[in-house]
Phi, psi and omega in degrees: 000180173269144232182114184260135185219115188272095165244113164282127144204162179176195174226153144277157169240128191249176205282353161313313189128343168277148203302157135239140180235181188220120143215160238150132170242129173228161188233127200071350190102004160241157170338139176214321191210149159207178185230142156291045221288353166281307172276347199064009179228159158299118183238106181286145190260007183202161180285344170283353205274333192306321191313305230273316183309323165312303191287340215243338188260009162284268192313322168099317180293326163310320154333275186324307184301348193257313180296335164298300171309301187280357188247345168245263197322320177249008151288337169296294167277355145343282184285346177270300192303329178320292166339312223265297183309309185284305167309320197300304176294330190259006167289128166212102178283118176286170170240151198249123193297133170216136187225122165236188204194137157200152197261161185184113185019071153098353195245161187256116157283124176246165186189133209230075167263145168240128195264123140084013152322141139198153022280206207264349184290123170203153068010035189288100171231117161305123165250164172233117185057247189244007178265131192246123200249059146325308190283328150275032183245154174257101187270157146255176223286157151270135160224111205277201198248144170324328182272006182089346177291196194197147168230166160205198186185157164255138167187128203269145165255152172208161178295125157327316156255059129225055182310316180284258147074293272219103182239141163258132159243109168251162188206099174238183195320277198313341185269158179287334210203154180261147190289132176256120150267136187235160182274133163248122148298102177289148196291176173277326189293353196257339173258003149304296152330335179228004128333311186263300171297351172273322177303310164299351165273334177275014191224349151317305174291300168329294157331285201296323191284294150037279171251358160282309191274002159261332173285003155307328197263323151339000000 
């Protein structure tokens, strides 16, 4: 008939620093041989298990092979992933902020993004003066990033003029201090400047076409 055999083995690493190892066989779904990596030996969990215990501690290399895995190899990858984790834990990416604004039929939407953060623990609240407005902020979801980082975001409704009011205060891991941001609005003057140099450059060209086809006609 058919017949099923189960092997659990592995290690703790306990807070001393010392190995503990685990290996157990089960046969049918029960207990069936297990080893003792302290003693070196076998231990059976039933009488039918003494054959196999007898034979494997006769012959020796089920020992060895075993006591070698619980007493080297696998405290040796243990001790890496451990490694792996514990940087993996000590990652702390700040995050980087940006706050806009834009008006709609009379009201300023301010929005509070945070960029490429980890971990995923943050903190986004629209303020008002010293009043922190939870209940009128909207947040969206942590969401990560291809790079393993997370964004997320806040966003406020406020009176146009009272705009100045209105700080996003974040607060993570990675920052020394949680952070105030305010909407800055870029001026208007600048695309006037370049409203007005583009006319005078198109009215340059005009000149120049111009004065190409009367001295052609010339």
């Amino acid at each position: 008939g058919l017949h099923t055999r189960l092997r659990v083995y592995g290690c703790d690493l306990l807070s001393d620093g010392s190995i503990r190892g685990l290996s157990r066989d089960g046969y049918d779904g029960r207990d069936f041989i297990s080893f003792d990596a302290e003693f070196g030996r076998f231990v059976a969990a039933d009488s039918a298990a003494e054959i196999t215990r007898r034979r494997w501690e006769q012959e020796g290399d089920e020992a060895l092979a075993r006591m070698n895995y619980l007493k080297h190899e696998c405290p040796e990858w243990l001790r890496t992933y451990v490694g792996y984790g514990r940087k993996e834990l000590e990652r702390k990416e700040p995050p980087d902020v940006h706050v806009s604004g834009r008006e709609e039929h009379g009201t300023l939407i301010l929005s509070c993004h945070a960029y490429g953060f980890y971990p995923n623990t943050i903190a986004v609240s629209w303020m008002k003066g010293a009043d922190t407005l939870d209940q009128e902020t909207e947040w969206g979801g942590i969401v990560p990033n291809s790079d393993g980082t997370f964004h997320t975001w806040a966003r406020i409704e406020a009176l146009p003029e009272e705009r100045e009011q209105y700080r996003c205060r974040v607060e993570h891991p990675g920052m020394l201090e949680p952070g105030i941001f305010a909407w800055e609005p870029t001026s208007g003057g600048s695309l006037t400047v370049v409203v007005a140099v583009s006319i005078i450059a198109a009215i340059l060209i005009l000149i120049l076409i111009g004065f190409g086809v009367w001295k052609l006609q010339s």
